[in-house]
C-alpha positions as CSV (number, residue, x, y, z in Angstrom):
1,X,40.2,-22.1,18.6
2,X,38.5,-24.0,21.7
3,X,41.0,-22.2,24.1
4,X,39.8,-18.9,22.7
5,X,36.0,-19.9,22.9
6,X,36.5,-20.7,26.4
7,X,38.3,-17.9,27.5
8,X,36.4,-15.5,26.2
9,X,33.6,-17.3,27.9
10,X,35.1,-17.9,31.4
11,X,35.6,-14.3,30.9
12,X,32.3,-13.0,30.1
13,X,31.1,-15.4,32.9
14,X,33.0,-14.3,35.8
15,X,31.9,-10.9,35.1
16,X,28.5,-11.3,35.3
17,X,25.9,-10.9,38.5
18,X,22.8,-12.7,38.9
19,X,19.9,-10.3,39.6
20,X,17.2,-13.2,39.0
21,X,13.4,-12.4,41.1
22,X,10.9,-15.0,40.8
23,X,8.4,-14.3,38.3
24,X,4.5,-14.6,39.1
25,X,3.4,-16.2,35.7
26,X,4.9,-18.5,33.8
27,X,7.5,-17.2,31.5
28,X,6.7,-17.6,27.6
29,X,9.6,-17.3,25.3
30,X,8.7,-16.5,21.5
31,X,10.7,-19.9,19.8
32,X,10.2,-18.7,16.6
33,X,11.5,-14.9,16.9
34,X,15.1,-16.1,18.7
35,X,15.2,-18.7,15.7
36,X,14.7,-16.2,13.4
37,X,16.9,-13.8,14.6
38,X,20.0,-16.7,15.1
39,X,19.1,-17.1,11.2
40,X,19.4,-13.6,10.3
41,X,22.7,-13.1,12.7
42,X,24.2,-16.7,11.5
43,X,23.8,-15.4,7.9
44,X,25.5,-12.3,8.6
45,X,28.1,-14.1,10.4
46,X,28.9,-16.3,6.8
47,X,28.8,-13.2,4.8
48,X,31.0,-11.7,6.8
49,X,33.7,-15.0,6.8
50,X,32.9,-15.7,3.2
51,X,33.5,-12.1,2.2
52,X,36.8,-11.9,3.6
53,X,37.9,-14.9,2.5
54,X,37.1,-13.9,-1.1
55,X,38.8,-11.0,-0.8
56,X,42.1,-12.9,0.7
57,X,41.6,-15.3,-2.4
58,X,40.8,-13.4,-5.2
59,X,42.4,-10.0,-4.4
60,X,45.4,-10.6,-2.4
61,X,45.9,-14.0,-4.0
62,X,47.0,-16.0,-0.8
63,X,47.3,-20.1,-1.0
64,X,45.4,-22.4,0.8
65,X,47.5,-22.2,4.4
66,X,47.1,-18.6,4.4
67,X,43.5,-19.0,3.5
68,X,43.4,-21.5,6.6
69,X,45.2,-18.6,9.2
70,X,42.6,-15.8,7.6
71,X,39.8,-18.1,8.2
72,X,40.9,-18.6,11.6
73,X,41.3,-14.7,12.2
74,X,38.2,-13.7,10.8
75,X,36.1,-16.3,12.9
76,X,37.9,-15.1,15.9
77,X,37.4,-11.0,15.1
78,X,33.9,-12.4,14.4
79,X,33.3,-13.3,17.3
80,X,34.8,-11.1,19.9
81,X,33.4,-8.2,17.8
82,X,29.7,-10.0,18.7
83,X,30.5,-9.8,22.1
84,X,31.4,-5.9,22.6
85,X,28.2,-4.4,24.4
């Protein structure tokens, strides 16, 4: 799971530019909107996990090391599907 996270990082990294201009005020970033939103995307996020899991438990009735390999899958498709722009 680690090598994933950090390739798909390195990735998304080294294909990146920098366009960054000085501001001329102070920036002011709105703390309690990005926390919101990371709540409201988080949530989503276990929905998402804990509905699929559910439906590998209850309605294709796989044991607990499948349960482990769907977990696994459905974190990774998680999270590659939050990074397609």
């Amino acid at each position: 799971m680690v090598i994933v996270m950090i390739t798909g990082k390195l990735l998304a990294m080294t294909i990146t530019t920098d366009q960054v201009r000085p501001s001329e005020t102070p920036n002011y970033w709105q703390v309690g909107r990005i926390t919101a939103v990371g709540v409201i995307l988080g949530s989503c996020f276990l929905s998402f996990c804990t509905a699929i899991l559910t439906f590998g438990k209850f309605r294709m009735g796989l044991g607990m090391e499948d349960l482990r390999t769907l977990s696994v899958v459905a974190v990774v498709f998680g999270v590659q599907a939050k990074n397609v722009r």
